[in-house]
C-alpha positions as CSV (number, residue, x, y, z in Angstrom):
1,X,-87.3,156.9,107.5
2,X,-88.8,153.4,108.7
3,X,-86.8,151.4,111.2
4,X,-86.3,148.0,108.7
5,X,-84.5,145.8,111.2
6,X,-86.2,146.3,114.3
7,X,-84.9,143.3,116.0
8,X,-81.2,144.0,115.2
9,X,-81.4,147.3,116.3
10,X,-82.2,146.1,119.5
11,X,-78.6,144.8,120.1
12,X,-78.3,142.0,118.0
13,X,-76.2,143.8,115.2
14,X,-74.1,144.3,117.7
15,X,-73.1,140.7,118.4
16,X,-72.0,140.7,114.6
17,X,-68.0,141.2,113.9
18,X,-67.2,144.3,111.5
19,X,-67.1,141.8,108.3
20,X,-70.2,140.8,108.8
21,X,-71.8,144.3,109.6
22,X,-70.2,145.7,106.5
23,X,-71.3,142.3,104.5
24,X,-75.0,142.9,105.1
25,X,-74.8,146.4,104.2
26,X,-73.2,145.9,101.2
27,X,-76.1,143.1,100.2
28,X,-78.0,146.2,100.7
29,X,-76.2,148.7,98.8
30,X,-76.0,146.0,95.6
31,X,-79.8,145.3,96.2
32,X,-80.2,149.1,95.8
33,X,-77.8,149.3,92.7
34,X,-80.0,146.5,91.3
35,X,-83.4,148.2,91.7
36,X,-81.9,151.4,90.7
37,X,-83.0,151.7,87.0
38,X,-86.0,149.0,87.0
39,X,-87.9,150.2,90.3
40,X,-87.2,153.5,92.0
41,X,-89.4,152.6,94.9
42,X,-87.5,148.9,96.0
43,X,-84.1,150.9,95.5
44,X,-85.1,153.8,97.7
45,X,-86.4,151.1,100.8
46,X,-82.8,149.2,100.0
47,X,-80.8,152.4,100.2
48,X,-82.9,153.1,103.4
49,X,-82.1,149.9,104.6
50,X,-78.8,150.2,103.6
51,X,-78.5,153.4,106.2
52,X,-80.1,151.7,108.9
53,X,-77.8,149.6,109.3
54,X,-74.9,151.7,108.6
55,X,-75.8,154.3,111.1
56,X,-76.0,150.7,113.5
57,X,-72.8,150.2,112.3
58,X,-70.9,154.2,113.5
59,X,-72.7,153.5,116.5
60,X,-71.4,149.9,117.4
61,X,-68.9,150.5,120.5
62,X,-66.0,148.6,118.8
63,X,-66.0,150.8,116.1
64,X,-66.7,153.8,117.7
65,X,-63.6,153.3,120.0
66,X,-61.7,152.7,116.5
67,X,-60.9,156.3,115.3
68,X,-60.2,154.8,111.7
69,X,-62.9,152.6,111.7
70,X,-65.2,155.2,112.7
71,X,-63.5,157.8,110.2
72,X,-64.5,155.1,107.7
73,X,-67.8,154.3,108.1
74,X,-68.4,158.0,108.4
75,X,-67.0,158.9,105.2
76,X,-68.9,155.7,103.1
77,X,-72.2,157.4,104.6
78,X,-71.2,161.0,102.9
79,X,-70.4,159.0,99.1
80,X,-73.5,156.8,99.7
81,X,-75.8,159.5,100.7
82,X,-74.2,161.8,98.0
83,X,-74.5,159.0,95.4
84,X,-77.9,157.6,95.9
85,X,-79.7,161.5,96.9
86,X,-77.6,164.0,95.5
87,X,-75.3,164.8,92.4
88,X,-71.9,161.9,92.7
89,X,-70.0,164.6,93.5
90,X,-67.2,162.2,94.8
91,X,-67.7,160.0,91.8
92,X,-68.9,156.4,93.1
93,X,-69.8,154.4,90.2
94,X,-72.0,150.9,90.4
95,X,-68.9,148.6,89.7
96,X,-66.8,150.8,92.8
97,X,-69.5,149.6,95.3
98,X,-69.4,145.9,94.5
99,X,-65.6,146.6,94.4
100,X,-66.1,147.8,98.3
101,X,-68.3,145.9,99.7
102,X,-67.6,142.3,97.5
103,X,-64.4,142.1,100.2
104,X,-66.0,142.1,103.2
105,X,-68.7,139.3,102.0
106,X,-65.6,136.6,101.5
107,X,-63.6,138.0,105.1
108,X,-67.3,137.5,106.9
109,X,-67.6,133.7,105.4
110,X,-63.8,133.2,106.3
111,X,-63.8,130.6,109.5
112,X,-60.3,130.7,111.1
């Protein structure tokens, strides 16, 4: 797999609260939704992207030190992966994703 956010990996992601981190995956994950039936090779890069920055994500220290956090972000890399590679054996569907992620992209605008 190609590192895709080279200078975020370098400790920038890590400046970002949760709601953001989980925001920009999810523009991922619906980028990868979108592609999905019109252009198999922009989907796959998305949903490679998409992993990059989840796998950031479990390894961020203030989630990592949050058991259900971590328990989380675990489990949505086991639907996506099983979802976008193998056979939807936990039955995601395109509208359950946006339902996910859509969330966390109005908490990370939220300014209080």
């Amino acid at each position: 797999m190609n590192a895709y956010h080279k200078e975020l990996s370098r400790g920038r992601w890590f400046e970002f609260t949760f709601f953001e981190q989980m925001a920009n995956i999810g523009s991922e994950v619906i980028r990868a939704l979108s592609w999905k039936n019109r252009n198999e090779n922009y989907s796959r890069r998305a949903v490679e992207r998409a992993l990059e920055l989840l796998e950031l994500t479990i390894e961020d220290g203030k989630n990592k030190s949050n058991p259900s956090r971590l328990k989380e972000l675990t489990r949505l890399k086991e639907v996506f992966i099983d979802y976008f590679y193998f056979e939807n054996q936990f039955g995601s569907s395109e509208e359950g994703w946006k339902r996910y992620f859509n969330p966390f992209t109005y908490a990370s605008r939220r300014k209080t």
